[in-house]
KOLMAR-56883 format. One record per residue: residue number from 0; z, y, x of N, C-alpha, C, CB in turn. Coordinates in pm, 1 decimal. Glycine has a CB too. Example, Ala and Ser with C-alpha at 12.3 -4.5 7.8 and 13.67 -1.06 7.14 Angstrom:
! residues 2
<r num="0" n_pz="780.0" n_py="-569.0" n_px="1319.0" ca_pz="780.0" ca_py="-450.0" ca_px="1230.0" c_pz="780.0" c_py="-330.0" c_px="1320.0" cb_pz="904.6" cb_py="-447.3" cb_px="1130.8"/>
<r num="1" n_pz="708.0" n_py="-225.0" n_px="1285.0" ca_pz="714.0" ca_py="-106.0" ca_px="1367.0" c_pz="787.0" c_py="3.0" c_px="1290.0" cb_pz="572.5" cb_py="-59.8" cb_px="1408.4"/>
! end
This chain:
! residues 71
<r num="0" n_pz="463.4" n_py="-1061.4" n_px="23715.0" ca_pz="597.5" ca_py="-1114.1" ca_px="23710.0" c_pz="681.7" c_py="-1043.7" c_px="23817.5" cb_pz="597.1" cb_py="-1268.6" cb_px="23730.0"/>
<r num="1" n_pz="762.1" n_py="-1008.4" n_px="23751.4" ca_pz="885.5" ca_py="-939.0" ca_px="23855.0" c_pz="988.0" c_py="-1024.4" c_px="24001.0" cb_pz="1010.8" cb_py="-896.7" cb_px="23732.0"/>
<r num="2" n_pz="1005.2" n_py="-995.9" n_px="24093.8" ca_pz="1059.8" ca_py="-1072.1" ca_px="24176.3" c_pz="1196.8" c_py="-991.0" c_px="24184.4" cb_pz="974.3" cb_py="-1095.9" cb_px="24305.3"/>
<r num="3" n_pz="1258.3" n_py="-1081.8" n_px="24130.5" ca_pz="1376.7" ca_py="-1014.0" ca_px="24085.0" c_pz="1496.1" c_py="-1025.6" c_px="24172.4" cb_pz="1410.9" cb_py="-1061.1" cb_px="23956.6"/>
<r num="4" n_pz="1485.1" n_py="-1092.2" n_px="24293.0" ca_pz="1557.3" ca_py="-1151.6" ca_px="24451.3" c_pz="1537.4" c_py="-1047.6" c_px="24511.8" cb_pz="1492.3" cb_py="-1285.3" cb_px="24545.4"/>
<r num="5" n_pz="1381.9" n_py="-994.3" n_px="24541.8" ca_pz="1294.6" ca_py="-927.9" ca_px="24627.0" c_pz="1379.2" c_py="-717.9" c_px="24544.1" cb_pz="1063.0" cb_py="-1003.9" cb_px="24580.7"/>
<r num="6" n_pz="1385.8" n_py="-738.4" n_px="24391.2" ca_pz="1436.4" ca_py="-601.6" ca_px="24356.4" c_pz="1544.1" c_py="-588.3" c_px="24411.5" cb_pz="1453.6" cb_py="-569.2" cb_px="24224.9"/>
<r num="7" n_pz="1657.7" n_py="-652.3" n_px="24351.7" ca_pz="1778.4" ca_py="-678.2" ca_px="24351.6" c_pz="1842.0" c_py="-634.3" c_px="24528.6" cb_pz="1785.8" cb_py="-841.1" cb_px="24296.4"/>
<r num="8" n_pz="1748.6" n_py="-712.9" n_px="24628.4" ca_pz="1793.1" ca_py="-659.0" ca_px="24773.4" c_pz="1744.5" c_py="-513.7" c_px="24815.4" cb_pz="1735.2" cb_py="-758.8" cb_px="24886.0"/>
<r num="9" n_pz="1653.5" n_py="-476.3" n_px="24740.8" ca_pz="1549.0" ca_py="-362.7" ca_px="24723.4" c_pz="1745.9" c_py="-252.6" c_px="24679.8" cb_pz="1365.4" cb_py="-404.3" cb_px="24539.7"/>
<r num="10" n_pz="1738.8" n_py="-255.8" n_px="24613.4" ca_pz="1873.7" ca_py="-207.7" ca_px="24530.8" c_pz="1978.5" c_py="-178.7" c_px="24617.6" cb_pz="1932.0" cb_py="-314.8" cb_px="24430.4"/>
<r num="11" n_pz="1973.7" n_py="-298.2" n_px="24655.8" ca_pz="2124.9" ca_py="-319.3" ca_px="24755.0" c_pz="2095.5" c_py="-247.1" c_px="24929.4" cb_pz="2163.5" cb_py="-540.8" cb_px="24777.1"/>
<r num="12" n_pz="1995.2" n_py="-255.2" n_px="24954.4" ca_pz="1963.5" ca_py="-204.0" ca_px="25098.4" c_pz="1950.1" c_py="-56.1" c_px="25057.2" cb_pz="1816.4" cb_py="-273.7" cb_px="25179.2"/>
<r num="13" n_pz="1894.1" n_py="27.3" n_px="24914.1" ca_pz="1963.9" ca_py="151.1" ca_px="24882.2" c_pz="2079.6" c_py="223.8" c_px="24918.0" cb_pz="1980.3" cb_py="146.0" cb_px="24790.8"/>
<r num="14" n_pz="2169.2" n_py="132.7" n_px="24879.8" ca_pz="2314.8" ca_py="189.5" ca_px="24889.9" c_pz="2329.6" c_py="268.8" c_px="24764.4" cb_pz="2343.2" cb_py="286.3" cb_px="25025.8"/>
<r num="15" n_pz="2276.3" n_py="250.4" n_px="24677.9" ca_pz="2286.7" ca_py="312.2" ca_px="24571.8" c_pz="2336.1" c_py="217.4" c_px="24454.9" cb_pz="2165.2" cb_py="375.1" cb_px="24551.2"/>
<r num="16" n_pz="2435.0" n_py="292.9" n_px="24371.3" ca_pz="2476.4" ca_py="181.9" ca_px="24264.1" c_pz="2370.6" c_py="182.1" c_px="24125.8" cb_pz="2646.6" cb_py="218.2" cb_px="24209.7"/>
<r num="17" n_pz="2389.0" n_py="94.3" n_px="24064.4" ca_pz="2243.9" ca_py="115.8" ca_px="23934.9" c_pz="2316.6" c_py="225.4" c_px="23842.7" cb_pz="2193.4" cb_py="-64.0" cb_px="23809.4"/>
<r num="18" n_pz="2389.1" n_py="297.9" n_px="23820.1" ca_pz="2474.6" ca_py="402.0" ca_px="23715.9" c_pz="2373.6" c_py="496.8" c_px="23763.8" cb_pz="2664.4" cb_py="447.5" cb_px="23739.2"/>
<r num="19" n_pz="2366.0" n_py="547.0" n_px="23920.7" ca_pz="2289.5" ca_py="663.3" ca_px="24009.5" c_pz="2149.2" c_py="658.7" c_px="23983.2" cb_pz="2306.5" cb_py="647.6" cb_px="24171.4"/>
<r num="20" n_pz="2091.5" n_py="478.4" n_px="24000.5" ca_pz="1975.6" ca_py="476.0" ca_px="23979.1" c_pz="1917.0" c_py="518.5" c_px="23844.3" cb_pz="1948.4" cb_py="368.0" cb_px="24010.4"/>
<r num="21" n_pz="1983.1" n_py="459.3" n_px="23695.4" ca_pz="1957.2" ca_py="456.5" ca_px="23613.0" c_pz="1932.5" c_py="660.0" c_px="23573.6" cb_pz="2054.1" cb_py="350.8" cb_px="23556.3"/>
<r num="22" n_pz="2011.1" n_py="688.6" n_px="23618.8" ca_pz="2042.3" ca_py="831.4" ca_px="23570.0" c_pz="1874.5" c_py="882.2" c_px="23635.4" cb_pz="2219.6" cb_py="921.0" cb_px="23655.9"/>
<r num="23" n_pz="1902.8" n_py="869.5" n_px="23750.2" ca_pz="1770.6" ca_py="921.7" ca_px="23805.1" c_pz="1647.3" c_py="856.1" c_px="23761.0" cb_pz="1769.6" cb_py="913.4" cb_px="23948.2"/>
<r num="24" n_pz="1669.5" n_py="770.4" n_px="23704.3" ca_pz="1541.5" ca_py="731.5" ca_px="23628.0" c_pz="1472.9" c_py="772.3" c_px="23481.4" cb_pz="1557.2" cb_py="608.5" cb_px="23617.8"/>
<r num="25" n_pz="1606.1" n_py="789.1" n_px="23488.2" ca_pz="1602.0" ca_py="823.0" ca_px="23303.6" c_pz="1631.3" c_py="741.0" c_px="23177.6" cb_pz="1470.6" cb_py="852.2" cb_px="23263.0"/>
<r num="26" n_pz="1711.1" n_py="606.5" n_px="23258.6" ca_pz="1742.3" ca_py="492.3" ca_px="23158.9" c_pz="1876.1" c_py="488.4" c_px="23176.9" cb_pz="1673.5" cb_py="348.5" cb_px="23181.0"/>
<r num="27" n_pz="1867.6" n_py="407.1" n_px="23056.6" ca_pz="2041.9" ca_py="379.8" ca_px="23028.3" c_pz="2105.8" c_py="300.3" c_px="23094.6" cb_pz="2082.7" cb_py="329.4" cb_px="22905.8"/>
<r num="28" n_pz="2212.4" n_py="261.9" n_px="23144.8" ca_pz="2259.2" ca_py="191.2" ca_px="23280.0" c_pz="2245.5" c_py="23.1" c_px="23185.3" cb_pz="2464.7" cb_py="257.0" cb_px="23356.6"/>
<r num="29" n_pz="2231.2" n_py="33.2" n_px="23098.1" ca_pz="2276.3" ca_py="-111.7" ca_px="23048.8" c_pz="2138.3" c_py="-152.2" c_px="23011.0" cb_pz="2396.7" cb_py="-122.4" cb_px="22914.1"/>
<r num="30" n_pz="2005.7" n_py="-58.9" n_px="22981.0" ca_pz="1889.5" ca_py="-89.1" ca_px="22991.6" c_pz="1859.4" c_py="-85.3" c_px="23126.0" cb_pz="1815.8" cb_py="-19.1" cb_px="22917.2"/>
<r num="31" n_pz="1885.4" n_py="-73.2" n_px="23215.2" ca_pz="1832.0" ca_py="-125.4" ca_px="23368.4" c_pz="1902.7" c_py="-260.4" c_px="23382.3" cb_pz="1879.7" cb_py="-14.5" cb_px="23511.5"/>
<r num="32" n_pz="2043.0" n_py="-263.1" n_px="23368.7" ca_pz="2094.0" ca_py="-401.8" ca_px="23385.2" c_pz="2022.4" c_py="-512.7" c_px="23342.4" cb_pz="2207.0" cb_py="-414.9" cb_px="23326.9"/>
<r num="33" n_pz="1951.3" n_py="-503.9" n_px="23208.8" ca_pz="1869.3" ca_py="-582.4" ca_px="23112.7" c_pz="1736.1" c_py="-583.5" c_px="23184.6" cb_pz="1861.2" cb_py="-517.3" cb_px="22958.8"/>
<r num="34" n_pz="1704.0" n_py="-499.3" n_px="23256.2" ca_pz="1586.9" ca_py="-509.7" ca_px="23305.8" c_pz="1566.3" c_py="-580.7" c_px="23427.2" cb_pz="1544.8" cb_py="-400.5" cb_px="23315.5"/>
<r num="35" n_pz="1686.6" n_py="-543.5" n_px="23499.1" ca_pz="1693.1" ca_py="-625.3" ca_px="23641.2" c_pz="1764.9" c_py="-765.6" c_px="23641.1" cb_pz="1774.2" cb_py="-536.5" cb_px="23750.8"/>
<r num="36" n_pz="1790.4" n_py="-791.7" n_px="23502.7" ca_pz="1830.8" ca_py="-926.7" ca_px="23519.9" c_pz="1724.4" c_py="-1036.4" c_px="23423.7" cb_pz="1997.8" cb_py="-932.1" cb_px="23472.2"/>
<r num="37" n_pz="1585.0" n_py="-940.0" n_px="23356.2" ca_pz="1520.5" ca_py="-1010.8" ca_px="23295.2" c_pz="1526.8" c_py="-1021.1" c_px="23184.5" cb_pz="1522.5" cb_py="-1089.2" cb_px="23326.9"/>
<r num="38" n_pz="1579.3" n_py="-965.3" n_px="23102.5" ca_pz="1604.8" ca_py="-986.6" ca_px="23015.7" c_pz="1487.3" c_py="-904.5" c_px="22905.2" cb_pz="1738.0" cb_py="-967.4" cb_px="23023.7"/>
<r num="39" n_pz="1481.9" n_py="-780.8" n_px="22957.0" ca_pz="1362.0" ca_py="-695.4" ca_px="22910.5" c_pz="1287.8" c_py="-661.4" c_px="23000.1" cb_pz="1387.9" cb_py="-582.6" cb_px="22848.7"/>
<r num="40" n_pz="1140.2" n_py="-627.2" n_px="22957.0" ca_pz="1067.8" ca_py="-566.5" ca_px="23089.7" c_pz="1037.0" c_py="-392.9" c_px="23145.7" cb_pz="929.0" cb_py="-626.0" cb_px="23072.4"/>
<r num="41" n_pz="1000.8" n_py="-388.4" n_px="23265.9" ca_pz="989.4" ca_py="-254.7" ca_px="23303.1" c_pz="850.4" c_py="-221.6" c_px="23264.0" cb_pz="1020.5" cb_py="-229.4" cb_px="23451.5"/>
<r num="42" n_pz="826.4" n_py="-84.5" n_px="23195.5" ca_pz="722.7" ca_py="-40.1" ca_px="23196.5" c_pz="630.6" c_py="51.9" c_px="23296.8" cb_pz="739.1" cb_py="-4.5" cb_px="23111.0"/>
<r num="43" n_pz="529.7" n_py="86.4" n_px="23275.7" ca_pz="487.4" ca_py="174.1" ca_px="23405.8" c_pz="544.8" c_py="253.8" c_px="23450.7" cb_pz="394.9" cb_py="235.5" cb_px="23406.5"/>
<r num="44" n_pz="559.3" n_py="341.1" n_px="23341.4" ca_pz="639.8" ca_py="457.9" ca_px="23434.7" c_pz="774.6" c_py="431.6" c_px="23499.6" cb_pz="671.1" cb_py="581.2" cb_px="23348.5"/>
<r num="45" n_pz="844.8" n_py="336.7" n_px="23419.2" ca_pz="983.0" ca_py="286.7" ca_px="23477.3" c_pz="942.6" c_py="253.3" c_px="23642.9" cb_pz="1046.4" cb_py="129.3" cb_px="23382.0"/>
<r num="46" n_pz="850.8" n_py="112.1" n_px="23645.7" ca_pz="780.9" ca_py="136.0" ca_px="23791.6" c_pz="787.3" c_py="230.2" c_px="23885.7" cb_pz="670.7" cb_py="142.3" cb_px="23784.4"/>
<r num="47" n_pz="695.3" n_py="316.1" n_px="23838.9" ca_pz="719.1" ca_py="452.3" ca_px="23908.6" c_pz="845.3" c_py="513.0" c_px="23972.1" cb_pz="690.1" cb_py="539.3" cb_px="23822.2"/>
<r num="48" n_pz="930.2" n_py="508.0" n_px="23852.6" ca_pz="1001.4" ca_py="586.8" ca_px="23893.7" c_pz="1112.4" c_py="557.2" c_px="23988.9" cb_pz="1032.7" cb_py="634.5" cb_px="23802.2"/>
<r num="49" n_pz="1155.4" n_py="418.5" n_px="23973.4" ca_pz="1207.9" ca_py="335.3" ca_px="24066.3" c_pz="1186.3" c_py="280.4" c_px="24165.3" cb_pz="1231.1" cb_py="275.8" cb_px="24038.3"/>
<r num="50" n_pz="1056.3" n_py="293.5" n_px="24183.4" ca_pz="979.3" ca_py="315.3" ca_px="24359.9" c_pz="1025.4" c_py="373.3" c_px="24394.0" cb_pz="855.3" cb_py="359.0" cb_px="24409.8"/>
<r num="51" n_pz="991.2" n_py="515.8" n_px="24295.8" ca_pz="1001.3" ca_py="662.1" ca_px="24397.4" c_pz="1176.4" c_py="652.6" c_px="24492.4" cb_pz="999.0" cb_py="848.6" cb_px="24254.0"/>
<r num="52" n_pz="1226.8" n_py="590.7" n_px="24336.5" ca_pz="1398.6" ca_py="637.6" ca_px="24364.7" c_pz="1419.2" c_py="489.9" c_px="24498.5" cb_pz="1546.0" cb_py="613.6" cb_px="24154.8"/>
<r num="53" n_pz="1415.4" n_py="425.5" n_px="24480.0" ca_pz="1438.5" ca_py="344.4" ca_px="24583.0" c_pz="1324.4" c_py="394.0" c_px="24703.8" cb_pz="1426.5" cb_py="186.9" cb_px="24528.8"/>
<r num="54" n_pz="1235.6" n_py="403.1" n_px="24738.1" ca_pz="1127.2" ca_py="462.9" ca_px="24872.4" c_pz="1106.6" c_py="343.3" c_px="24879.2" cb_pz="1172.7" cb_py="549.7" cb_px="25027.8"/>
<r num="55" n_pz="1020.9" n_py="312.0" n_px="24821.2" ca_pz="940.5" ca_py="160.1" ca_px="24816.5" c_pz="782.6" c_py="222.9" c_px="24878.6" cb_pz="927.0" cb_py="73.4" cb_px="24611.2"/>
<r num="56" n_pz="773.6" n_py="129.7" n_px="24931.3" ca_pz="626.7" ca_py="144.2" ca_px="24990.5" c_pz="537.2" c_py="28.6" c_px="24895.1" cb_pz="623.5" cb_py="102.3" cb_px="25182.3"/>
<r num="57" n_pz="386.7" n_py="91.6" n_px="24901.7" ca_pz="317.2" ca_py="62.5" ca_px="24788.5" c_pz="298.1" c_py="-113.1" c_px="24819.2" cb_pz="166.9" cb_py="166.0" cb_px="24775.4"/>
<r num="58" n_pz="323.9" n_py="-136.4" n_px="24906.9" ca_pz="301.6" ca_py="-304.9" ca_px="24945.9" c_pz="473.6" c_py="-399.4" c_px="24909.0" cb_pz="253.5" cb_py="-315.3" cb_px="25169.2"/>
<r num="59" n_pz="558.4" n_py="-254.6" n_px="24870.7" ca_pz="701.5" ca_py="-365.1" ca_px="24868.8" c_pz="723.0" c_py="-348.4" c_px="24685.6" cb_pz="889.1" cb_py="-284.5" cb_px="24994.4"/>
<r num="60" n_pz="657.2" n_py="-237.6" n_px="24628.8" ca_pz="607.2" ca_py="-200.1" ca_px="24535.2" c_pz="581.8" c_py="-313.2" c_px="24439.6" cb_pz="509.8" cb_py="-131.6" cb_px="24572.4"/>
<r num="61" n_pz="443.2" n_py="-332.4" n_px="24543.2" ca_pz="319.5" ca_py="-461.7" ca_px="24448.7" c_pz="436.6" c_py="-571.7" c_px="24418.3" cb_pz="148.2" cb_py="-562.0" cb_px="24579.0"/>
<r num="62" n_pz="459.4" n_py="-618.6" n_px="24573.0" ca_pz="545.7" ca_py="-772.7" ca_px="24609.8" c_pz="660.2" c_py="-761.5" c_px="24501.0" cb_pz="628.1" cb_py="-787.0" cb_px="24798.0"/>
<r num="63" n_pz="729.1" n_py="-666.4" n_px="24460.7" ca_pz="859.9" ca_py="-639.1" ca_px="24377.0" c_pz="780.4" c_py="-662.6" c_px="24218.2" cb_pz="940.5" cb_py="-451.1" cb_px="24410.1"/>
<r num="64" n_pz="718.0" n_py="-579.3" n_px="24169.3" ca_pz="666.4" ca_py="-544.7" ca_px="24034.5" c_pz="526.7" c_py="-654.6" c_px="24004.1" cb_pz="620.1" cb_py="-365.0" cb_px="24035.6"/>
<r num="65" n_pz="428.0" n_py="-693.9" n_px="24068.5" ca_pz="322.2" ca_py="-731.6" ca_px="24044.9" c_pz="357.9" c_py="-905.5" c_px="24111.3" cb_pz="204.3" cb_py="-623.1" cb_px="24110.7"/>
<r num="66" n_pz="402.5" n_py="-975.5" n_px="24161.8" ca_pz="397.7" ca_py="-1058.8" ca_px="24191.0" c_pz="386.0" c_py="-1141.1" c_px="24136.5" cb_pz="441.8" cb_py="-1065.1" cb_px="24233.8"/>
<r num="67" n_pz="246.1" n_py="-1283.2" n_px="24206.4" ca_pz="225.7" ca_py="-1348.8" ca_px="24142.3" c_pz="277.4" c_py="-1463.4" c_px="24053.1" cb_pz="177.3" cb_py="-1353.9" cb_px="24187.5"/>
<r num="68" n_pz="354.6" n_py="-1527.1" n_px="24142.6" ca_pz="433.7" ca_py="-1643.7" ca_px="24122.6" c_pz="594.4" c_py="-1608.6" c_px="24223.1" cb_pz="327.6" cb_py="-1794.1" cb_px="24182.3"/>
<r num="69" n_pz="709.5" n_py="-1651.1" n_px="24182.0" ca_pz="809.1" ca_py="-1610.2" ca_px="24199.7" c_pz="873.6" c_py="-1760.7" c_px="24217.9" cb_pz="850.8" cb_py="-1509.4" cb_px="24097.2"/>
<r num="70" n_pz="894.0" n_py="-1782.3" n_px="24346.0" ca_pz="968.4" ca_py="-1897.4" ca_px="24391.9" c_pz="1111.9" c_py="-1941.8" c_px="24329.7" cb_pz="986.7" cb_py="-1873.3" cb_px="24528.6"/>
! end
């Protein structure tokens, strides 16, 4: 389950807007919107690639993408 508080500040402490992110990811800005608001889910490589683009470390990674239960 996605922690979608934990992305979302992930995003924002970027400084990057999601148009920049999306591009560099390789998705469509309105399929990331959908994704970061839940609506659809991220797949692996999406994962990936939005680590990379944000510099997520593999523990803010897990806590963001793998988390268990989401307060």
């Amino acid at each position: 389950m996605v922690d979608f508080e934990k992305l979302n500040c992930a995003i924002e402490q970027s400084g990057m807007k999601i148009s920049a992110i999306s591009d560099k990811i390789g998705v469509n800005r309105t399929t990331l919107y959908n994704k970061i608001s839940g609506k659809t889910e991220f797949n692996a490589s999406e994962i990936e690639s939005i680590s990379d683009v944000l510099r997520l470390s593999t523990k803010d990674r897990n806590e963001i993408f793998f988390a268990k239960k989401v307060v």
